[in-house]
N, C-alpha and C positions, 0 to 999 in steps of 0.2 A: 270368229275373231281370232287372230293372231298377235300376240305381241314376240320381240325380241328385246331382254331386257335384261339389265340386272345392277344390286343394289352397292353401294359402298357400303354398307355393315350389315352385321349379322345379328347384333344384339341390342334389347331396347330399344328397341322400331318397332313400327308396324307396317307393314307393304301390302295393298292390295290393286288389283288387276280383277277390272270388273267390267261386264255390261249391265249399264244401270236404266233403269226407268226411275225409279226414285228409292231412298233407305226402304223402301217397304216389297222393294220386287226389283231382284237384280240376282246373276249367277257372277260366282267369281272367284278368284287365286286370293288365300291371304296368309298372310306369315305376320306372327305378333308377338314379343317378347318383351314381358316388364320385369326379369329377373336377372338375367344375363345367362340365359341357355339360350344355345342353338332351335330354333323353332323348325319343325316341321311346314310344307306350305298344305293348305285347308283348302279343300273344292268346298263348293256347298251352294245350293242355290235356296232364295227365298222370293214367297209371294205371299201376298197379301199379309207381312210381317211373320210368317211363320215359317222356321230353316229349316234345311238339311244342312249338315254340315258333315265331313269325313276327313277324316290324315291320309293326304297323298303320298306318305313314304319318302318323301323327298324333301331332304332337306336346304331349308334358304342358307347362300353361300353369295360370295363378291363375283361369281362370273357370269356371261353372259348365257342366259336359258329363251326357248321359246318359247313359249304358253299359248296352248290351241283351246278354247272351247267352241264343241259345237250344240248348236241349240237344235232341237227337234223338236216342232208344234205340230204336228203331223199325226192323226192318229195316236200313236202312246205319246204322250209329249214325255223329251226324255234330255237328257244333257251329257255331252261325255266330254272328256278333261283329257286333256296330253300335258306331259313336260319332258323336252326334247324329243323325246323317240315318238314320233307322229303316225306311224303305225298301231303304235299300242297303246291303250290308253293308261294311266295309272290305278293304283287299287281304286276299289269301290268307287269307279267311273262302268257304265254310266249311271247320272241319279236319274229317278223317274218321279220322285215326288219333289211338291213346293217348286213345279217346273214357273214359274212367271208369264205371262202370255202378251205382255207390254210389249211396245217398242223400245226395245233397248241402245244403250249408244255405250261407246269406251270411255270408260272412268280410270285413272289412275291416281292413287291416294298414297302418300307416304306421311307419318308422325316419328318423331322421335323422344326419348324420355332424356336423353344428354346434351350436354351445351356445345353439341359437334354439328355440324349439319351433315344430314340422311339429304341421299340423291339416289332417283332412280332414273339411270342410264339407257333411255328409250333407243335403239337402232330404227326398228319401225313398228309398225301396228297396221294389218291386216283384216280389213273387213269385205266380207262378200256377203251379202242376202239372195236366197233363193227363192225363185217367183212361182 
């Protein structure tokens, strides 16, 4: 999955970019701020309700970013994270635990804590499945 995206604010939000089977098994991008700090964006996948989660070093900003996850059910099931630079993946990419083994689809969620409205500015969304 690929997205091209990115948010009008930076604070008191919460953005996430996911592929989802349901709250209980889904990997995915999220950035969350109820204080008014700059949030870090969060990989982390979960199944059968129980996460991994990690700080991708990158912080959520107003411009436009790509977000790559790729899934691996193969053998070691494993998951790895890109933002921008699609060669490399970011820290502590890839996860190998609480991989999900659902069919998953693209979710995108945005909340906000202020009386502004939060938008998240899709370009596009990219899915391939390999057979």
């Amino acid at each position: 999955m690929e997205y091209r995206v990115k948010s009008n604010q930076n604070t008191y939000c919460s953005f996430q970019l996911l592929l989802l089977f349901d709250w209980l098994n889904y990997v995915h991008f999220d950035a969350w701020d109820a204080v008014g700090a700059v949030p870090n964006w969060e990989i982390g996948n979960v199944s059968a309700g129980a996460s991994t989660v990690f700080d991708s070093g990158v912080a959520l900003d107003t411009s436009y970013h790509v977000f790559r996850i790729l899934c691996h059910t193969h053998g070691s099931n494993h998951v790895h994270y890109f933002i921008d630079d699609l060669e490399n993946e970011v820290p502590n990419s890839p996860i190998t635990s609480n991989v999900p083994t659902e069919y998953l689809q693209p979710y995108l969620f945005i909340a906000t804590r202020q009386d502004e409205v939060s938008s998240i500015d899709a370009d596009y969304c990219y899915l391939r499945q390999g057979r």
